[in-house]
BARO-626989 format. One record per residue (C-alpha): x, y, z; residue number from 0. Coordinates in nm, 2 decimals. Layout:
X,Y,Z,NUM
...
***
This chain:
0.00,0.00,0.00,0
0.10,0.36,-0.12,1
0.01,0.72,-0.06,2
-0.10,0.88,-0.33,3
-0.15,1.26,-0.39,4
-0.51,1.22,-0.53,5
-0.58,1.57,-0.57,6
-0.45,1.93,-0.52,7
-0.58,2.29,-0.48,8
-0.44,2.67,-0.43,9
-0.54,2.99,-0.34,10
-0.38,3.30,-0.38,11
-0.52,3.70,-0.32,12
-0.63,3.93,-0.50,13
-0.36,4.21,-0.44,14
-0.07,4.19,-0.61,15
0.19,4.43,-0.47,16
0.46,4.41,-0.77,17
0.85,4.53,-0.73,18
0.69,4.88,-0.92,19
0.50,4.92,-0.60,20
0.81,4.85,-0.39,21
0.96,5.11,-0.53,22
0.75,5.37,-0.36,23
0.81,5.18,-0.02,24
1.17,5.15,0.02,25
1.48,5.26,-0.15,26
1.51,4.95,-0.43,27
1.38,4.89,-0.83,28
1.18,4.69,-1.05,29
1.52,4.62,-1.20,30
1.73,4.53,-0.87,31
1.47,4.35,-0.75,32
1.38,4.08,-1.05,33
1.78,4.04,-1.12,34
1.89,3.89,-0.79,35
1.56,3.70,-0.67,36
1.35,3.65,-1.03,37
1.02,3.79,-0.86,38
0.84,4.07,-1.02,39
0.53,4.04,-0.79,40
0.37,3.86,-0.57,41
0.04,3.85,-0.35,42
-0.06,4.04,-0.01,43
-0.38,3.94,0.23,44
-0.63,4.15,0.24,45
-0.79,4.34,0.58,46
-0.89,4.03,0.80,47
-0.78,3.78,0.54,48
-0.60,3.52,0.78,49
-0.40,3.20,0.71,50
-0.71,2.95,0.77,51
-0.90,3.20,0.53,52
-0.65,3.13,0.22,53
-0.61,2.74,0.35,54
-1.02,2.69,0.36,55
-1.00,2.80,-0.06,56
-0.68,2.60,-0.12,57
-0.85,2.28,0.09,58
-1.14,2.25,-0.11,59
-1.06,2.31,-0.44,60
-0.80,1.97,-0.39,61
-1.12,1.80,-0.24,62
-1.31,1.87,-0.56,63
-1.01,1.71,-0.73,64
-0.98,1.43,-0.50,65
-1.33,1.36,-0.58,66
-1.45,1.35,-0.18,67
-1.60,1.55,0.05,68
-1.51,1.70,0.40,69
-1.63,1.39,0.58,70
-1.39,1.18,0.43,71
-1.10,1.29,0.59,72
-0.95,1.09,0.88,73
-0.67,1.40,0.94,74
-0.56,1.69,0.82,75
-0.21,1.90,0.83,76
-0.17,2.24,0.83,77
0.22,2.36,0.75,78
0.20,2.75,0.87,79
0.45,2.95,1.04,80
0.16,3.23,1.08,81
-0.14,3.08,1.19,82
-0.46,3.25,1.33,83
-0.34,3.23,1.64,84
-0.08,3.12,1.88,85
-0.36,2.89,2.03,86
-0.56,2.69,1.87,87
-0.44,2.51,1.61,88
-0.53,2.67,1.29,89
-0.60,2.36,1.13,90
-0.88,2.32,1.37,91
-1.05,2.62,1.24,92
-1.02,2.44,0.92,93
-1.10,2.13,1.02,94
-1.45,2.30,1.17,95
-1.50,2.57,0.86,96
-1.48,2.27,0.60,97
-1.71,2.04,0.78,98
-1.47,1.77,0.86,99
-1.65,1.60,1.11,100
-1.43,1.29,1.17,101
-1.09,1.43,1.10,102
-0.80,1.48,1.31,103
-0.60,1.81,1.31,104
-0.30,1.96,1.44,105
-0.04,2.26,1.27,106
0.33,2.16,1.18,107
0.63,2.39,1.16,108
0.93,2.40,1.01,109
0.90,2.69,0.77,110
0.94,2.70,0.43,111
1.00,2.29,0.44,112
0.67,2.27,0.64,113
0.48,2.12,0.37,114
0.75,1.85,0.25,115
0.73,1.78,0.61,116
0.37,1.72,0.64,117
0.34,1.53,0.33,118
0.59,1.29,0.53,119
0.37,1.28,0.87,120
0.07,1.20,0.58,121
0.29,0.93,0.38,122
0.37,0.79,0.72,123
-0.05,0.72,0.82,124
-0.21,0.66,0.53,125
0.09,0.38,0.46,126
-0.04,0.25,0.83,127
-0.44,0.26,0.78,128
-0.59,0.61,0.74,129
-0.78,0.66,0.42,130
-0.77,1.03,0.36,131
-0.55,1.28,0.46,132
-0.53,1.65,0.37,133
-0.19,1.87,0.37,134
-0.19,2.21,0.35,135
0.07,2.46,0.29,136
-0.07,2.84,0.41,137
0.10,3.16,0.49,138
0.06,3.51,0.53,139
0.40,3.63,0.52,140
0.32,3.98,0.49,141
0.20,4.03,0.86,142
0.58,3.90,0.99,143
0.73,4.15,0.73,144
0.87,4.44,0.82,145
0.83,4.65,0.51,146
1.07,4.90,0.61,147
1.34,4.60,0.59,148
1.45,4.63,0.15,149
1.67,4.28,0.17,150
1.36,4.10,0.33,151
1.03,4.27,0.22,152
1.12,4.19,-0.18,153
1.09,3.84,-0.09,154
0.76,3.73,0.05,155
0.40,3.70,-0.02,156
0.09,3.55,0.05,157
-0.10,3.24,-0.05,158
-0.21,2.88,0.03,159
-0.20,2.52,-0.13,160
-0.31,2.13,-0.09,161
-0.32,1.82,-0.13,162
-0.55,1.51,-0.07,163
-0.31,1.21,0.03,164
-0.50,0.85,0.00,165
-0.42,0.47,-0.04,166
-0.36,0.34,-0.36,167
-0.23,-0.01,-0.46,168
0.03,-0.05,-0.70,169
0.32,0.16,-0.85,170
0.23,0.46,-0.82,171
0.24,0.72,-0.50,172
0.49,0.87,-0.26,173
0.82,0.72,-0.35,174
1.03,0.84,-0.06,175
1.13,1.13,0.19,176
1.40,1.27,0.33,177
1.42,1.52,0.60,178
1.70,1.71,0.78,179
1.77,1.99,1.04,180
2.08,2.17,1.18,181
1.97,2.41,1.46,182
2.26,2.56,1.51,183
2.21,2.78,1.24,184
1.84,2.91,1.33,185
1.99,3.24,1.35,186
2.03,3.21,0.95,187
1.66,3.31,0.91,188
1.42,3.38,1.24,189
1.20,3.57,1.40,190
1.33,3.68,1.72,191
1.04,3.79,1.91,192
0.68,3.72,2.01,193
0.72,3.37,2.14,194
0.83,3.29,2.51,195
1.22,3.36,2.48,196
1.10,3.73,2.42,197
0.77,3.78,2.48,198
0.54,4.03,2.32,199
0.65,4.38,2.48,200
0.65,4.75,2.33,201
1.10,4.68,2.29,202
0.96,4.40,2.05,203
0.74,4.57,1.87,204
0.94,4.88,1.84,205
1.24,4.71,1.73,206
1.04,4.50,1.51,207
1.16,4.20,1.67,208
0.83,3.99,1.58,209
0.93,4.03,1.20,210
1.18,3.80,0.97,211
1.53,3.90,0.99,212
1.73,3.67,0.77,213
2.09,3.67,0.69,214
2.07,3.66,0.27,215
2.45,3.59,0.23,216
2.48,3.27,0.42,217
2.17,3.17,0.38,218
2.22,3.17,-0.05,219
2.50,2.97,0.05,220
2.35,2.65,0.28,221
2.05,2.64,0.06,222
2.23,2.56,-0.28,223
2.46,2.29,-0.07,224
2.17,2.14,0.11,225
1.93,2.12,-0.20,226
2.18,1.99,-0.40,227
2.25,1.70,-0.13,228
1.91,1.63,-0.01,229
1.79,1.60,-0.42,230
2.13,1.35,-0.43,231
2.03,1.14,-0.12,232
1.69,1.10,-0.33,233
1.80,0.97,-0.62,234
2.03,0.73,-0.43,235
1.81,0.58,-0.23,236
1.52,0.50,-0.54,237
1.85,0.38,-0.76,238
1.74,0.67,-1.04,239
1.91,0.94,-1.23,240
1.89,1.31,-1.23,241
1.74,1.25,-1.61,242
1.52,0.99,-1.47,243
1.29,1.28,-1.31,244
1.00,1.48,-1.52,245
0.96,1.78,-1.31,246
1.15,1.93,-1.02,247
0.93,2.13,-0.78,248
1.14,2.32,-0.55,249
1.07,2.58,-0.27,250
1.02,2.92,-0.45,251
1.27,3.12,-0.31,252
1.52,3.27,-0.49,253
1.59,3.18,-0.87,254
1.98,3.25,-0.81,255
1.96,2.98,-0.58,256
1.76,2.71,-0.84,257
1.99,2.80,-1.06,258
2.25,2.70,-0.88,259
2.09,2.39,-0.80,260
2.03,2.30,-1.15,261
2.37,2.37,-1.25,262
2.48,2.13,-1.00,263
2.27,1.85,-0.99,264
2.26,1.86,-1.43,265
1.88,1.95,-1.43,266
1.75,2.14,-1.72,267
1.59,2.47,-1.65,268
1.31,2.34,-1.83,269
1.24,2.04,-1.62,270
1.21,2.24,-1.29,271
0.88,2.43,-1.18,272
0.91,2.83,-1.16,273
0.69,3.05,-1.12,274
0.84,3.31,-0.79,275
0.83,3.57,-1.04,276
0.42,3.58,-0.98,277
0.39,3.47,-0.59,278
0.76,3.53,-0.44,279
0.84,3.31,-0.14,280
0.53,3.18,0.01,281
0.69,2.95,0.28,282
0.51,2.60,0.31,283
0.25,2.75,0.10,284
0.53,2.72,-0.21,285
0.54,2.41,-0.31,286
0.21,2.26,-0.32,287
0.13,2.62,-0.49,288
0.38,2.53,-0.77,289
0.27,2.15,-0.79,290
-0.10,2.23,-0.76,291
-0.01,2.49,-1.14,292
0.22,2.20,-1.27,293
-0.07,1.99,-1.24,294
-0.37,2.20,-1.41,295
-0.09,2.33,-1.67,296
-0.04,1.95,-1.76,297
0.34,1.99,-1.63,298
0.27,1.66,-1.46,299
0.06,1.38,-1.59,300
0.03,1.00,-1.43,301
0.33,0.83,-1.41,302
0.53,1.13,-1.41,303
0.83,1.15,-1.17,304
0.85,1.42,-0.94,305
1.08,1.55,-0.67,306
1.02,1.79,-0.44,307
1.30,2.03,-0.29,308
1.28,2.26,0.01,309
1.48,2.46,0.28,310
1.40,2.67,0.53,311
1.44,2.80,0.88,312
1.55,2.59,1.17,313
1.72,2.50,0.96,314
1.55,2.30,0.79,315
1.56,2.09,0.43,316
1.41,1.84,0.27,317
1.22,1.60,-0.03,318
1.01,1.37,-0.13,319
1.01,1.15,-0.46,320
0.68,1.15,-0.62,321
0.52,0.85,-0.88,322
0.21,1.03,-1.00,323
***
C-alpha cells in the first residue's frame, strides 16, 4: 500500500503588490529587485484575510479534485508559520469551517519545508491505515514582514495550497522522503520575538523584533549545498538518475539559488517548476502552490516522476520522490 496525492488545490489573493509598488516603499527597483531573486510580484492578504482563510479555498478546491468530500478525511495537516493564532491550532478552524466531522487536526512547523514535512507525517499514516489525509501549505508572510526591511520585504508573499493524500495499490504514490535539520544555524533566518524567549512587549514591537530578519548571504549559501545534497540522497536511495525525473518542484525562493541547484545537480531549466516571479516566497505555501499549477498546466501527468526540494528555517531541508 502507497500514498498517493489524489488531488491538489491553491489559493492566492487578490492584491498583487509588484516590485513597481516596492519602489514607492523603500529605497530599491523593479530592476534590482527581479535580477537577484526573479520575482516581479507577488500576493498580499487582504484586511482580516488570515492564514485559515487562504487554507479553507486551497483545501477544497484539492477535495473537488480528490473527488471526496469533508467527511472523508480521517486528518488533516496544516504547515504554517503564521497561523490564526498562537492557540488553537489553525488547522482546527479548518477542520470546523470545512465540515470535517471525523478528522484529526494539528499545525506543523518548520517553515518553508513545512509542507514537504507534512506530506511525510501524511505518507507515514495513510501507509499504516488512514484513508484520507489532507496537507496544506498556508502563509501570510506579509504580517511577519517588516516592510521598512529592503533585503527582506522583496521576498515574500501570501497564498495557500493542498493536497488530498490516499491509499492506492500499485506503483504509483509517494516514493520516498528525506528530512533534515541543523539548529545551530536558526539564527540564518528567524524571528526573534513574540514567542516565550521574548515575549510580546512595546522593545519587541518597536524594534520590530516579531518580523523576519534573515541573513541573505549565508543563507544563499546552505540552501544551494543542502538542496543539492538532499535532491542527491533521493535519487540514491530510489536507484534513479537526475534525467530519470520529469519535473522538479522546489521551494520558490530565490531563482539565483535554483539555478544553482540545476547547474549542480545537471537538471534542465526546463524540467524544474518556476513561477516566484508571480507569488515570491510563500513559505510552506510554495510548493504545493507550484505542484497544484504544474498539475492544471499538464506539467505533470500519471506516471510522471516528481521530486520535491525545500529549505528553510530551523534549519531545515528536505524532499520527497513522487510517482504520479
Amino acid at each position: 500500500m502507497r500514498a498517493r496525492i489524489t488531488g491538489t488545490g491553491s489559493y492566492a489573493p487578490a492584491k498583487a503588490l509588484t516590485n513597481v509598488d516596492l519602489e514607492s516603499m523603500v529605497a530599491t527597483s523593479d530592476e534590482w529587485i527581479a535580477e537577484r531573486t526573479g520575482i516581479r510580484a507577488r500576493r498580499v492578504a487582504g484586511a482580516g484575510e488570515a492564514c485559515s482563510d487562504l487554507a479553507i479555498k486551497a483545501a477544497q478546491r484539492a477535495l473537488d479534485a480528490a473527488s471526496i468530500g469533508a467527511v472523508d478525511l480521517d486528518m488533516i495537516l496544516l504547515a504554517t508559520c503564521t497561523g490564526d493564532y498562537p492557540l488553537p491550532a489553525t488547522a482546527c478552524l479548518i477542520q470546523h469551517q470545512l465540515g470535517a466531522t471525523r478528522a484529526a487536526a494539528c499545525d506543523l512547523s518548520a517553515a518553508c519545508c513545512g509542507f514537504v514535512y507534512a506530506l511525510s507525517v501524511a505518507d507515514a499514516y495513510v501507509r499504516t491505515g488512514m484513508r484520507h489525509v489532507l496537507v496544506v501549505g498556508s502563509e501570510v508572510m506579509s504580517a511577519i514582514t517588516d516592510w521598512t526591511d529592503r533585503n527582506t520585504c522583496i521576498l515574500f508573499g501570501d497564498g495557500a495550497g493542498a493536497v488530498v493524500v490516499g491509499a492506492s495499490k500499485g506503483e504509483h504514490g509517494i516514493l520516498s522522503t528525506h528530512l533534515r535539520s541543523d539548529g545551530a544555524l536558526w539564527e540564518l533566518i528567524s524571528v526573534p520575538g513574540g514567542g516565550s524567549r521574548l515575549p510580546p512587549s512595546e522593545k519587541v514591537v518597536t524594534e520590530k523584533l516579531n518580523c523576519i530578519k534573515m541573513k541573505g548571504n549565508e543563507t544563499f549559501k546552505v540552501a544551494v549545498r543542502t538542496l543539492e545534497e538532499i535532491a542527491r540522497e533521493t535519487l540514491a536511495a530510489n536507484n534513479i538518475k537526475i534525467e530519470d525525473i520529469d519535473l522538479y518542484v522546489p521551494h520558490q525562493a530565490n531563482v539565483r539559488i535554483l539555478k544553482a541547484v540545476s547547474d549542480r545537480l545537471g537538471l534542465p531549466l526546463e524540467k524544474m517548476m518556476l513561477n516566484l516571479d508571480r507569488y515570491g516566497n510563500t513559505s510552506a505555501a510554495s510548493i504545493p502552490i507550484a505542484l497544484d499549477e504544474a498539475v492544471r498546466e499538464g506539467r505533470i501527468k500519471e506516471g510522471s516522476l516528481v521530486m520535491l526540494g525545500a529549505f528553510g528555517a530551523g534549519l531545515t531541508w528536505a524532499s520527497a520522490l513522487i510517482r504520479w
